[in-house]
C-alpha positions as CSV (number, residue, x, y, z in Angstrom):
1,X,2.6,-22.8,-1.3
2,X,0.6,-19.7,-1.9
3,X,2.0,-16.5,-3.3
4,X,4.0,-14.0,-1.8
5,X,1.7,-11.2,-0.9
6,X,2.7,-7.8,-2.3
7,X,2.0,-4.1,-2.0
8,X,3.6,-1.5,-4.4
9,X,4.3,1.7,-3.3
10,X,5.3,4.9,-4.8
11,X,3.3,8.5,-5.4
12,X,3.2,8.3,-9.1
13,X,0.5,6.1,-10.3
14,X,2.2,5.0,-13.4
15,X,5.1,4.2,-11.6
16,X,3.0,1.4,-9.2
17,X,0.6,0.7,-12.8
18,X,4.1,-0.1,-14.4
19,X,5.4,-2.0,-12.1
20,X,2.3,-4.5,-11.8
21,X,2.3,-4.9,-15.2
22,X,5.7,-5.8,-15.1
23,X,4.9,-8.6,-12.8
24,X,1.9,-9.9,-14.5
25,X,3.1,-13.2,-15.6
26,X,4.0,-14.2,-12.2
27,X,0.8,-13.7,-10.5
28,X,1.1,-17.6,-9.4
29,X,4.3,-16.2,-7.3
30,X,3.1,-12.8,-6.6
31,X,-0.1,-11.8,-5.4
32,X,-0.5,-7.8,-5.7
33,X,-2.7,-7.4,-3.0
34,X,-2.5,-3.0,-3.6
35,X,-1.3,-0.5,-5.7
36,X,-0.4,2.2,-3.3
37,X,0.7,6.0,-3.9
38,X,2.4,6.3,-0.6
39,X,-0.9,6.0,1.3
40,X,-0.6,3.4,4.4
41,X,-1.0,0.1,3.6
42,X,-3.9,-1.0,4.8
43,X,-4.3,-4.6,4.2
44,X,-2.2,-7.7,5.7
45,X,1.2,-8.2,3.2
46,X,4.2,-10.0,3.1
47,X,6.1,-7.5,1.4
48,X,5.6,-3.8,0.9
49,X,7.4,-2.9,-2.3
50,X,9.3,0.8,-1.8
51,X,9.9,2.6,-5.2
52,X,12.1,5.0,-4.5
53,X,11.1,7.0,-7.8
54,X,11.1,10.9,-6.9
55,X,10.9,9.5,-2.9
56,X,13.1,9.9,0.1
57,X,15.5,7.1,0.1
58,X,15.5,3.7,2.1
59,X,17.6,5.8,5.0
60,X,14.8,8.1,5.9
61,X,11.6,8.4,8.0
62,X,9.3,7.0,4.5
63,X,10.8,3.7,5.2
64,X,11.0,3.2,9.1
65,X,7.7,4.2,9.5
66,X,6.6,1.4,6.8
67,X,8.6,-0.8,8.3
68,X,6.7,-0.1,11.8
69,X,3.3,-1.1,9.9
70,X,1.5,-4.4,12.0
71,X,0.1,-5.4,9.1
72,X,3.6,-5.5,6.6
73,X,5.9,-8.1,7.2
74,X,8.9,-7.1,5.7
75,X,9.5,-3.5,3.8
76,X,12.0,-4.1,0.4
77,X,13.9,-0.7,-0.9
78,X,13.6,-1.0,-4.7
79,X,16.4,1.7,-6.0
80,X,18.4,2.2,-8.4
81,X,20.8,4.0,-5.6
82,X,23.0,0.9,-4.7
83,X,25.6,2.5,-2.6
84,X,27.2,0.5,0.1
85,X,26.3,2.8,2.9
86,X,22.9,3.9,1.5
87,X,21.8,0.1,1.4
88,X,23.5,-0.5,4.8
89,X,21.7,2.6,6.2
90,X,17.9,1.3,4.8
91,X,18.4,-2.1,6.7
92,X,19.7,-0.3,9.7
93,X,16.1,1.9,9.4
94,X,14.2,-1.2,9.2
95,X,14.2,-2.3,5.6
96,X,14.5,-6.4,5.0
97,X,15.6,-6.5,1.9
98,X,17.2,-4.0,-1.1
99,X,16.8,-4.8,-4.9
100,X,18.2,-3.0,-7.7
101,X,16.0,-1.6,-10.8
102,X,17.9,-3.6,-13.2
103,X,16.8,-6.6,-12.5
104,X,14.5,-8.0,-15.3
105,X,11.4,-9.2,-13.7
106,X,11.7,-13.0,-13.2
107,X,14.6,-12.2,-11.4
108,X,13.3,-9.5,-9.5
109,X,10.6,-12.2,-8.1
110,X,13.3,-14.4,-7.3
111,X,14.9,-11.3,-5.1
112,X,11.5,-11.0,-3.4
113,X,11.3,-14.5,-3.1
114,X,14.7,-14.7,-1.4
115,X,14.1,-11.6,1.4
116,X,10.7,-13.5,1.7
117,X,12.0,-16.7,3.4
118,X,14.7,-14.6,5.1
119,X,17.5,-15.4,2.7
120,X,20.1,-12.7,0.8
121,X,19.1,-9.3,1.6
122,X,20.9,-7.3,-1.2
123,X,20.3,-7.7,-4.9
124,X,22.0,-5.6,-7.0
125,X,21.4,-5.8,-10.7
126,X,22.2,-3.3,-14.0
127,X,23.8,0.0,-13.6
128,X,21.4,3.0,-13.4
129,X,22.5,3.7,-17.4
130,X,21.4,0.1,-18.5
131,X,17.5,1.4,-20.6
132,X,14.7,-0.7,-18.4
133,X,12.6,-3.0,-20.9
134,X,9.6,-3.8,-17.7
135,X,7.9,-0.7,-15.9
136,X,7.0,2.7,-16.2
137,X,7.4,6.5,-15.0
138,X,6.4,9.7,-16.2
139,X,7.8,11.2,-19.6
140,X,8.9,7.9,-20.8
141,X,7.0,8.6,-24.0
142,X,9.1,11.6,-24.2
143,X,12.7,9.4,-24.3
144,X,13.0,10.6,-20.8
145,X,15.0,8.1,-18.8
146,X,14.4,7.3,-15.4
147,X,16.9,8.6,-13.9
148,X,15.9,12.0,-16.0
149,X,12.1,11.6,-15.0
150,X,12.7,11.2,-11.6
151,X,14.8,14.4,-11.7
152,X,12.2,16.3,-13.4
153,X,9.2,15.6,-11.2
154,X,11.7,16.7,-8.2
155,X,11.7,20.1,-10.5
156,X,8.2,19.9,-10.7
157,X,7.2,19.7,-7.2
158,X,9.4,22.5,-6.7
159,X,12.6,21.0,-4.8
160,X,16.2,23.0,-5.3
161,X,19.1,21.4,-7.1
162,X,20.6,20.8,-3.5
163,X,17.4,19.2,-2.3
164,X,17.4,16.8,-5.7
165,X,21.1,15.9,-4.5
166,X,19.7,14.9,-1.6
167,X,17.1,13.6,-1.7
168,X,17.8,10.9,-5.0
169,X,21.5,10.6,-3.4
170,X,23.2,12.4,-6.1
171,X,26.3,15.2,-6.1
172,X,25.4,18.6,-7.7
173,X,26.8,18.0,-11.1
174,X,25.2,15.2,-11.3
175,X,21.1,17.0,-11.2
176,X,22.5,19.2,-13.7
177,X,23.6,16.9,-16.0
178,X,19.9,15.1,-15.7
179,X,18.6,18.5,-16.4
180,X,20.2,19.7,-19.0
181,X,19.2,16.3,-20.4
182,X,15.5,16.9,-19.4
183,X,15.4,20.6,-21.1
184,X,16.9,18.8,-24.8
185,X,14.2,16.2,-24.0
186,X,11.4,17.6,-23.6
187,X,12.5,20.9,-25.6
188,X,12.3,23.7,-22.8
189,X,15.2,26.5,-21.9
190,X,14.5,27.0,-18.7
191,X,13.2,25.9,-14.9
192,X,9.4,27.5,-15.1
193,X,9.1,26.1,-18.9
194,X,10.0,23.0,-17.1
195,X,7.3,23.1,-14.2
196,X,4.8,23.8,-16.5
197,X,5.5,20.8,-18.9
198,X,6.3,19.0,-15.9
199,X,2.3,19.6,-14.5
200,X,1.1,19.1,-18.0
201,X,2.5,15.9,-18.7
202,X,1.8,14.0,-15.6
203,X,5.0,14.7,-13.1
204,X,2.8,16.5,-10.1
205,X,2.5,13.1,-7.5
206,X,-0.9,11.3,-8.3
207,X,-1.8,11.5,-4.9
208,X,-1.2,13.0,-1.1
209,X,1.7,11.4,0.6
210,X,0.8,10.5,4.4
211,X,3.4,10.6,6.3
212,X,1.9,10.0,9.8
213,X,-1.4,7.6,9.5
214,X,-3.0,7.5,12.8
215,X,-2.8,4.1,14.7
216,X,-6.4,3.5,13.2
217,X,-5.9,3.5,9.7
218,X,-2.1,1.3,10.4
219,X,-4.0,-1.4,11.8
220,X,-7.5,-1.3,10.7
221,X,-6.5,-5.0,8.5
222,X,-5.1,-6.6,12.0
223,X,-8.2,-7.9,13.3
């Protein structure tokens, strides 16, 4: 049986560099077939890999536009969001499968494996406090988590608390805890000082996201 072929996709290149690496000792399972910063897949996969680091969740346009991709097969939501009607609301927009961040990574191939042949669609794993041996973000040098990281590059492209609510699915008091925890971090007082560390140290998106590739580029791998 030949492996599962897989793209990784997120806008932080560490993030998608992490996350390969954490797979590298299943290559005879999973074949990483690209490394994608958001850009449309362009090649023929069996699973496109969402990393919801610092993106919109499984629930919005991101996702049911991958899903509408002729060359993916199936889109998986990995998250470390694992409310009930968040997951149920990224299958409803086209998502196959959901997996949590806190799986280790021999199990996080057996949740791929699973959505692959069209078995259990949900795997949840660790709570989002649980500190992640396998992958990588920006600031994790730092002692950032990445729950904090992903809060700070929100910062740093220049989204309002209410926007980092909604967008990473989290109540008001919530970002502020994350950046409170962000300014002791990385040793700022306030929201500019935090922008500028934030470009400095590598948490402005690696690349352009595209939101609306043209029916070219979508299917330029289907012939």
């Amino acid at each position: 049986m030949r492996p599962i072929r897989l793209a990784l996709l997120d806008d932080y290149e560490v993030v998608v560099r992490g996350l390969a690496a954490m797979l590298r000792s299943y290559h005879e399972r999973i074949e990483i077939v690209e490394l994608n910063a958001n850009t449309p897949v362009s090649h023929r996969v069996d699973i496109a890999l969402y990393d919801s680091f610092a993106n919109p969740q499984g629930d919005r346009d991101q996702v049911r536009k991958l899903s509408m991709n002729p060359v993916v097969d199936k889109v998986v939501v990995y998250s470390w969001n694992l409310e009930d009607s968040l997951v149920a609301a990224a299958l409803a927009n086209g998502a196959h499968g959901y997996v949590s961040k806190g799986l280790p990574a021999g199990q996080l191939v057996a949740a791929i494996e699973a959505i692959h042949r069209g078995g259990q669609a949900v795997h949840g794993g660790a709570s989002s406090t649980t500190k992640v041996i396998g992958g990588d973000w920006p600031g994790r040098e730092e002692g950032l988590t990445q729950r904090e990281a992903e809060v700070l590059a929100l910062i740093t492209q220049g989204l309002s608390n209410a926007d980092i609510a909604d967008r990473a699915h989290l109540s008001i008091n919530s970002v502020k805890t994350y950046i409170r925890n962000c300014y002791r971090r990385i040793g700022v007082t306030s929201r500019s000082q935090a922008v500028l560390w934030g470009v400095e140290h590598g948490f402005r998106p690696d690349r352009q996201r595209i939101t609306d590739p043209s029916p070219e580029e979508s299917a330029s791998d289907t012939n």
